[in-house]
KEVEX-466077 format. One line per field, with one value per residue (C-alpha): x, y, z; residue in one letter. Coordinates in nm, 4 decimals, m for minus. Example, Ala and Ser with C-alpha at 12.3 -4.5 7.8 and 13.67 -1.06 7.14 Angstrom:
% KEVEX-466077
px = [1.2300|1.3670];
py = [m0.4500|m0.1060];
pz = [0.7800|0.7140];
r = [A|S];
% end
This chain:
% KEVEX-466077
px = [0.0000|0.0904|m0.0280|0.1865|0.0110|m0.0629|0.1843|0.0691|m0.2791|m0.2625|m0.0476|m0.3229|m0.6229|m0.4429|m0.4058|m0.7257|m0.8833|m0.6512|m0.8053|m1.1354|m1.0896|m0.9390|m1.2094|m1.4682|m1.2574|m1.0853|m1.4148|m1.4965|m1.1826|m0.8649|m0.6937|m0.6318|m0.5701|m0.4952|m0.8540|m0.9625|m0.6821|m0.7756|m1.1260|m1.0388|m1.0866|m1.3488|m1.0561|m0.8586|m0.5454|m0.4809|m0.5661|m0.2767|m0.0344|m0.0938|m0.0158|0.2957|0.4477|0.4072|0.6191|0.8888|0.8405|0.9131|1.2310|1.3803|1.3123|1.4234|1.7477|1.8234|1.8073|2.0925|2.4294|2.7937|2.7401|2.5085|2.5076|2.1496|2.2536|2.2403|1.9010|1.7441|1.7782|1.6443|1.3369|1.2384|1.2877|1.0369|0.7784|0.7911|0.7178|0.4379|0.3215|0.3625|0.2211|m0.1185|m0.1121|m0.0809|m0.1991|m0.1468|m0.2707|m0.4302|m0.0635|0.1448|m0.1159|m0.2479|0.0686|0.0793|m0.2810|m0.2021|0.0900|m0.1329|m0.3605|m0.0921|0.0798|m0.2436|m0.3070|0.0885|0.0099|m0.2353|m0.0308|0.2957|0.3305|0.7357|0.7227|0.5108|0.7573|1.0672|0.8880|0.6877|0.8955|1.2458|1.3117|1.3448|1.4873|1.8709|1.8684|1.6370|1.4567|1.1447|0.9958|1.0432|0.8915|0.6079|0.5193|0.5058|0.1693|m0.0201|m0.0093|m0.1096|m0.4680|m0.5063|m0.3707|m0.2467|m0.2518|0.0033|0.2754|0.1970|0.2291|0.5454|0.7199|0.6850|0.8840|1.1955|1.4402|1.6196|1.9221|1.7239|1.8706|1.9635|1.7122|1.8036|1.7753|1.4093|1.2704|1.3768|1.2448|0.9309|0.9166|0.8919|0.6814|0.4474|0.4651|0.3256|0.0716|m0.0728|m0.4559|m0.4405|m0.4296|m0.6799|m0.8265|m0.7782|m1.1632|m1.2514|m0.9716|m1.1123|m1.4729|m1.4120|m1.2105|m1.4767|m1.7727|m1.5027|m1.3973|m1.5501|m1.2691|m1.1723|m1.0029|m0.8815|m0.7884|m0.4969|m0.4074|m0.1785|m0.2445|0.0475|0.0604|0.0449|0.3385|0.3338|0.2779|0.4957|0.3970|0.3547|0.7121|0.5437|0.5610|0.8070|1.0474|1.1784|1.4528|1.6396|1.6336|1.6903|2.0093|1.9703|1.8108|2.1483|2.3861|2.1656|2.1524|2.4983|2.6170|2.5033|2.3106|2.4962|2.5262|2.3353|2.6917|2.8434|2.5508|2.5554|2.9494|2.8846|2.6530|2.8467|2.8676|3.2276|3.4086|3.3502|3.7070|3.9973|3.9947|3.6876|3.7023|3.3128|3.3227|3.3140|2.9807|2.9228|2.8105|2.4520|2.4206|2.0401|2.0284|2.2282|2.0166|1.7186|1.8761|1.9822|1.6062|1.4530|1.6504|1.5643|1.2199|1.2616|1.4820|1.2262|1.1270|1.4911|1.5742|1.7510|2.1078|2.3126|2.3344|1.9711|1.8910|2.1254|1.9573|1.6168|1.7392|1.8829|1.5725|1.3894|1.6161|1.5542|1.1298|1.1878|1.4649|1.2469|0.9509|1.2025|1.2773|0.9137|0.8585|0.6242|0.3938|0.4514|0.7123|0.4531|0.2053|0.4903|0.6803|0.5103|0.4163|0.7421|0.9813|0.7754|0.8631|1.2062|1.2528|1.1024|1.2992|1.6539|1.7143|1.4055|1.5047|1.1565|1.0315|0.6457|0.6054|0.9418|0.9575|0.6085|0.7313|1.0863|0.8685|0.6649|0.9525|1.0696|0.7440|0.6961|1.0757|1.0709|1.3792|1.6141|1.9221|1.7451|1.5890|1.9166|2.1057|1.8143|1.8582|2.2763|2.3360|2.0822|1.9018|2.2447|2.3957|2.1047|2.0483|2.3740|2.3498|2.7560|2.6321|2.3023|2.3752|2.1952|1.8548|1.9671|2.0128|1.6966|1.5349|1.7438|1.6310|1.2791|1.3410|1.5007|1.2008|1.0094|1.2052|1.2630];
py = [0.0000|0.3485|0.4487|0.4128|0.2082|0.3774|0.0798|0.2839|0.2099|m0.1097|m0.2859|m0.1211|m0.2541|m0.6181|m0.5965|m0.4792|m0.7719|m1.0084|m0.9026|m0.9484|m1.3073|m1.4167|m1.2684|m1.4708|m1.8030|m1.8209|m1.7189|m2.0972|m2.2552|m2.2693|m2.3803|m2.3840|m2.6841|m2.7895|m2.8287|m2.5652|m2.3540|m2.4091|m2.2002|m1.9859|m1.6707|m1.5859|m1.4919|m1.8018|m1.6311|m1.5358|m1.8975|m1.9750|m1.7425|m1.8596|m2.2115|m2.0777|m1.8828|m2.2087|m2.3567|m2.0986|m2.1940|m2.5828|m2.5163|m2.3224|m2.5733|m2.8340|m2.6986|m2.6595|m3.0067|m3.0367|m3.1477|m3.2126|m3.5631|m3.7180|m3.7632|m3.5919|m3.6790|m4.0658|m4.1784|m4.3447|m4.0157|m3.8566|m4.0575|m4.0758|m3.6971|m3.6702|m3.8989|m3.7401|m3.3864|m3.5469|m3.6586|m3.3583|m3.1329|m3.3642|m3.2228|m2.8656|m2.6990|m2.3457|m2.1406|m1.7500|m1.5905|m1.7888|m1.7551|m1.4490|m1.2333|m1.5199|m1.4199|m1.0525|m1.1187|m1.3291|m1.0586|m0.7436|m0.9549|m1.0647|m0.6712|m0.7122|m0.9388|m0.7114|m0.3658|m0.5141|m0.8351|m0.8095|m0.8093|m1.1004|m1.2874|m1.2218|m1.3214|m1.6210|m1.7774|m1.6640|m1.6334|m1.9399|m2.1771|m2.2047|m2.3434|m2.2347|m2.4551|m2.4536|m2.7286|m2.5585|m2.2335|m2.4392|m2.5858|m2.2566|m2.1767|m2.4153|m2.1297|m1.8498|m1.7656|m1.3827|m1.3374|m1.7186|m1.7278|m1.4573|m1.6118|m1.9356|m1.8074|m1.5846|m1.9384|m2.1058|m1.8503|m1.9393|m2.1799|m2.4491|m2.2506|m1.9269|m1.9570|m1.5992|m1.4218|m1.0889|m1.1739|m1.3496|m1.0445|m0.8138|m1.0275|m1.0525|m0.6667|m0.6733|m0.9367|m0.7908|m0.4576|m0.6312|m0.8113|m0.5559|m0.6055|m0.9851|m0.8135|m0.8608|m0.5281|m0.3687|m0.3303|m0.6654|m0.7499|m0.4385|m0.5627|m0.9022|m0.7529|m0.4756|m0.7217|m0.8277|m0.4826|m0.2168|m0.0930|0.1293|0.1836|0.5559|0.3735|0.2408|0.4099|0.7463|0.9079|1.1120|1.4454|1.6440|1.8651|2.2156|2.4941|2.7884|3.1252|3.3586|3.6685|3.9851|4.2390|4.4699|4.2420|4.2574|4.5122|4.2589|3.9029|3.6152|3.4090|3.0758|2.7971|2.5743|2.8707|3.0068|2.6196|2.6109|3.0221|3.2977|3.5631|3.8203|4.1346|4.4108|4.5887|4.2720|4.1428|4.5271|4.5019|4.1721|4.3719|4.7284|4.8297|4.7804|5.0883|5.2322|5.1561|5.3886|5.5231|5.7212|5.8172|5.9104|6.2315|6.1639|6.1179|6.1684|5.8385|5.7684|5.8021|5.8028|5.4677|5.2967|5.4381|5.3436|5.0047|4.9650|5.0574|4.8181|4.5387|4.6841|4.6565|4.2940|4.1536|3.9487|3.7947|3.6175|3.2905|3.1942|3.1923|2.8513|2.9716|3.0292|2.6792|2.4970|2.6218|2.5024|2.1484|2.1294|2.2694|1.9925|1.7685|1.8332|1.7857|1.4306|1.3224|1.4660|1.2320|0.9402|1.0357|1.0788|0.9151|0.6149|0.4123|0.0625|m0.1366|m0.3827|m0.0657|0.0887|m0.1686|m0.2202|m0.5185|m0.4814|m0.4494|m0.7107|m0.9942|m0.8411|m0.8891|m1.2069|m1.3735|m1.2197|m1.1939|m1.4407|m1.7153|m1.7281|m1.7930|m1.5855|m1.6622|m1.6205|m1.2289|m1.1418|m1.2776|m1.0314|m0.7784|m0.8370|m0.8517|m0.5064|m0.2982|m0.4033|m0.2488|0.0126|0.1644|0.1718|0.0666|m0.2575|m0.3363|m0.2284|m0.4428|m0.7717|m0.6886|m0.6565|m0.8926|m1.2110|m1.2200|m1.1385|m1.4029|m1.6330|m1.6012|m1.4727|m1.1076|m1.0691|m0.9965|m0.8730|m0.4867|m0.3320|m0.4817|m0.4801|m0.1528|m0.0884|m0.2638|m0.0606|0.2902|0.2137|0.1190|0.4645|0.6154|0.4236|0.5550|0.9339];
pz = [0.0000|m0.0193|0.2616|0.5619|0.8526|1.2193|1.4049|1.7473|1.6987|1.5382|1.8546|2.0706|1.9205|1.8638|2.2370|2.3440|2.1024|2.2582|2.6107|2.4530|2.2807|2.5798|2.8329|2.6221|2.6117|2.9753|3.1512|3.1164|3.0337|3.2511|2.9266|2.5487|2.3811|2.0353|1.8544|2.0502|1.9056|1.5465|1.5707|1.8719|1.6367|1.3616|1.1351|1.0108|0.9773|1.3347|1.4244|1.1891|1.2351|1.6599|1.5328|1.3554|1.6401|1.8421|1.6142|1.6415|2.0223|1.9416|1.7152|1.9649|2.2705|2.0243|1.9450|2.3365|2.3636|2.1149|2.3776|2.2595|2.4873|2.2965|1.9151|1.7781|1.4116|1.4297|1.2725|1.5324|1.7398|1.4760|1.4307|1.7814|1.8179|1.5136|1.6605|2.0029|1.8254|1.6359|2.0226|2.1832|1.8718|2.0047|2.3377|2.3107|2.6830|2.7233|3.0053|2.9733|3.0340|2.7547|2.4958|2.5249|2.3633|2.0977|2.0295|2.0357|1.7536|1.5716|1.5112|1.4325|1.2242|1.0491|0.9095|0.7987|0.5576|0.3481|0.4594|0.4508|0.2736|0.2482|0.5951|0.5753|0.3901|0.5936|0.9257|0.7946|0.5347|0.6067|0.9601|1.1313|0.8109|0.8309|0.4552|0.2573|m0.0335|m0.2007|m0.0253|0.3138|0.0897|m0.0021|0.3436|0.5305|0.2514|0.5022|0.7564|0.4995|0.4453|0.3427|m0.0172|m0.0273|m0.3920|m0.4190|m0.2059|m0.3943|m0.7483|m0.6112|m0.5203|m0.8465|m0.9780|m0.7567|m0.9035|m0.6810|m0.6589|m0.4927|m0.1503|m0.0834|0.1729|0.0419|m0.3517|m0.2559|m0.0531|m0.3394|m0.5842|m0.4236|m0.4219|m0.7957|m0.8384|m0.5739|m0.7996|m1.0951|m0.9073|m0.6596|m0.8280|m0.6900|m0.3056|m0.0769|m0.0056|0.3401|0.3389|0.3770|0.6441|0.8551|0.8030|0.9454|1.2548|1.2879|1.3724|1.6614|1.7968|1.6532|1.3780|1.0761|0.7896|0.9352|1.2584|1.0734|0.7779|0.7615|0.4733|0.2491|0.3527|0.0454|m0.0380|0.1237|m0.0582|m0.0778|0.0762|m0.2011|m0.1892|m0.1523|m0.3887|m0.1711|m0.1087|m0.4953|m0.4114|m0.2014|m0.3820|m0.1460|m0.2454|m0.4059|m0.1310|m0.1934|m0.0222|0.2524|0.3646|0.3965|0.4714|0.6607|0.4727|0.2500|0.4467|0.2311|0.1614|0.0473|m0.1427|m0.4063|m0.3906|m0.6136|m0.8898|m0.9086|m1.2836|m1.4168|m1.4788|m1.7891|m2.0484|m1.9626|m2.3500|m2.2728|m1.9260|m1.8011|m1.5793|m1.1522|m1.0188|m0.6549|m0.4411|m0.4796|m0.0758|m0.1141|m0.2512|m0.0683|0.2319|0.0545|0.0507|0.3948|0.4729|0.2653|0.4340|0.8005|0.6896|0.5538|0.8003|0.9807|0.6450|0.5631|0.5993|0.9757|0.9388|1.0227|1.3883|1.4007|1.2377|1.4640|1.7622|1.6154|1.5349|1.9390|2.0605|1.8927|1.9888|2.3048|2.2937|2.1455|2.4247|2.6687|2.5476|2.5690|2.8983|3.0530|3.3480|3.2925|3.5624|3.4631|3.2621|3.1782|3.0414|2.8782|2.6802|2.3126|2.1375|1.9646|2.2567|2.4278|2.1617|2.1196|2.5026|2.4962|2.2147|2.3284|2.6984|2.8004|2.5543|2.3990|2.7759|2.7693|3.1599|3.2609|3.0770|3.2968|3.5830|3.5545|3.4461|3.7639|4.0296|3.8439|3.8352|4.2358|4.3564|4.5380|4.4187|4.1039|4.2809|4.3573|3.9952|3.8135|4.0208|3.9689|3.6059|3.5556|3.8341|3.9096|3.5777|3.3237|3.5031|3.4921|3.1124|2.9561|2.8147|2.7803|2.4043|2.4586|2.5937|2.3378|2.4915|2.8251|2.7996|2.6537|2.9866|3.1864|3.0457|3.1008|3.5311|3.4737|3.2947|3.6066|3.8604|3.7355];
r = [X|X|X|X|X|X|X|X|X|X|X|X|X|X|X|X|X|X|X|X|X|X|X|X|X|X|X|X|X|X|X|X|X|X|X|X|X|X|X|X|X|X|X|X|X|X|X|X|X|X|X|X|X|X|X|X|X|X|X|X|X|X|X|X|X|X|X|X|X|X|X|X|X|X|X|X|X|X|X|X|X|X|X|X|X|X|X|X|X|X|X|X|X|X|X|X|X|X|X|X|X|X|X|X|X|X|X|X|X|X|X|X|X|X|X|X|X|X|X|X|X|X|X|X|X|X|X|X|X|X|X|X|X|X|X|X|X|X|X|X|X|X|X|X|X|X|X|X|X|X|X|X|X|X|X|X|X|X|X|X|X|X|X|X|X|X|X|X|X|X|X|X|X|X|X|X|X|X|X|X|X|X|X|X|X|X|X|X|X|X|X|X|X|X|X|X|X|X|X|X|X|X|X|X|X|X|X|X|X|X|X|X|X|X|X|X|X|X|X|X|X|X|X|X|X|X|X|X|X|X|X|X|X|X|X|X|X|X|X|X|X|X|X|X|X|X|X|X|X|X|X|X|X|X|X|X|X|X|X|X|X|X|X|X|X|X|X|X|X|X|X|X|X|X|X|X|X|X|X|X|X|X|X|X|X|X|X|X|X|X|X|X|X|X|X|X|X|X|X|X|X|X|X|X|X|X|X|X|X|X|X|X|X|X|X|X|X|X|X|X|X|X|X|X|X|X|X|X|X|X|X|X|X|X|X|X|X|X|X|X|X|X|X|X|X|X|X|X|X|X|X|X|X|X|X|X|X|X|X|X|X|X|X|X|X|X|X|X|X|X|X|X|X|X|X|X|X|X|X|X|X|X|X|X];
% end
């Protein structure tokens, strides 16, 4: 689309649907469970994309059981790991806390696929294959719903030998530009979420600003041109006296010398006065521009720096996932729980030092600091 897409608004409403779904469900249920799973929302494609994050989930529990004492590549490992996943993906139990932010990503990612289906592609089909082939291509279609036919027909263009993430999402770009008719339309995504939580289409959408128009140059200002855009980006304005220095006639040739006029004092008065009069109207110098640029500087730090309430309020979908997936090790309860323990210190000391201490030694951050640090400016946000 061409449209950019209000992110703000659309993490809030997948949350506040979340809440909703799971209000409905968990008033009578203490659990979910597999064929429960597959209708749990009106819209197939959340239901799918829940099933898919899940699977992210069993990969990455998977892969911890990988050791260096036992051998995991020998075939009979191999077969018994496979049937004990085909077991266990019979007997999935999840409680209210682990499946409600799966839910909530379900949903955002659901309006990706119409507003941002190159998104959709990286996350879905590219993210958690370390080789990538068209089979694997093929089998992640069983998880796509909304404009199915387009990832479908996009794949059987790929040869065998199209292994390169970068070359397929940039392919897909160009493919998606000569197919955009075949889209489903955000209309009919909205309208199915709308008879769930009441929705629009200008909920979500930011429309392109149109270009400003310039302010007409008044009439009086033609006696003292403004210098070319380019220069008074880069320079100070021409002092008046400079700026008629550059356009004094030439003197006339020495062969016919013109008689000595007297200096046209008037003038240049009537000059100077023009530019006293216009002075307000000229463009800041670089001074002037440099001290706008700080002072908005300074308005956007001091919204990253306002004090918030809650961690658990404050951190977005986003963060939440990010947070979840890199310091928590994909662990859902064990993120609320820290997040818990942090929002109920009393003081920063204490939460900087349960952060940097007990749980970077628990987990491991030596090479996470730039999301530890992240967690560590919001307890300062907290405690400010």
């Amino acid at each position: 689309m061409d449209d950019k897409y209000n992110q703000l608004h659309l993490e809030r409403y997948s949350k506040e649907l979340a809440n909703v779904l799971c209000d409905r469900h968990f008033a009578s249920h203490d659990i979910i469970n597999g064929p429960q799973l597959l209708h749990f929302a009106p819209v197939k494609q959340v239901n799918l994309f829940v099933i898919k994050e899940l699977l992210l989930k069993w990969h990455q529990e998977m892969a911890n059981l990988r050791s260096p004492y036992f051998d995991f590549e020998n075939e009979d490992v191999k077969e018994a790991l496979l049937n004990f996943m085909n077991v266990l993906s019979r007997k999935i139990k999840m409680k209210r806390h682990a499946f409600e932010p799966l839910l909530q990503k379900a949903i955002y990612d659901t309006f990706l696929v119409v507003l941002a289906p190159a998104a959709t592609l990286e996350e879905k089909f590219l993210r958690i294959q370390e080789e990538i082939t068209l089979p694997k291509l093929q089998e992640n279609l069983k998880y796509i719903d909304i404009n199915k036919p387009l990832f479908a027909g996009f794949i059987e263009t790929l040869s065998a030998s199209s292994r390169d993430r970068d070359y397929i999402v940039s392919r897909f770009k160009l493919y998606l530009n000569a197919h955009r008719g075949e889209l489903t339309k955000l209309e009919t995504i909205v309208s199915q979420f709308n008879s769930l939580l009441p929705l629009s289409i200008d909920d979500i959408v930011t429309p392109s600003a149109p270009a400003p128009v310039a302010a007409p140059v008044p009439e009086a200002a033609k006696p003292t041109p403004a210098a070319p855009e380019e220069e008074k980006d880069i320079v100070a304005p021409i002092h008046t006296t400079q700026r008629e220095a550059t356009i004094v006639t030439p003197p006339a040739p020495a062969t016919s010398p013109a008689p000595a006029t007297p200096p046209a004092v008037p003038k240049a008065a009537e000059h100077h006065n023009l530019n006293e009069k216009f002075k307000a109207a000229e463009r800041p110098t670089l001074n002037e521009n440099f001290k706008k640029a700080t002072t908005s500087s300074s308005l956007a730090d001091a919204h990253t720096n306002q004090k918030i309430d809650s961690l658990k309020n404050a951190i977005s979908i986003n963060q939440r996932f990010s947070f979840i997936n890199e310091l928590f090790d994909g662990d859902n309860l064990t993120y609320y729980q820290a997040i818990q323990s942090l929002d109920a210190m009393a003081d920063p000391e204490h939460a900087k030092r349960f952060v940097t201490q007990d749980l970077a030694a628990k987990y491991d951050w030596s090479r996470k600091q730039e999301h530890v640090h992240k967690l560590l400016r919001l307890i300062e946000r907290k405690f400010a």
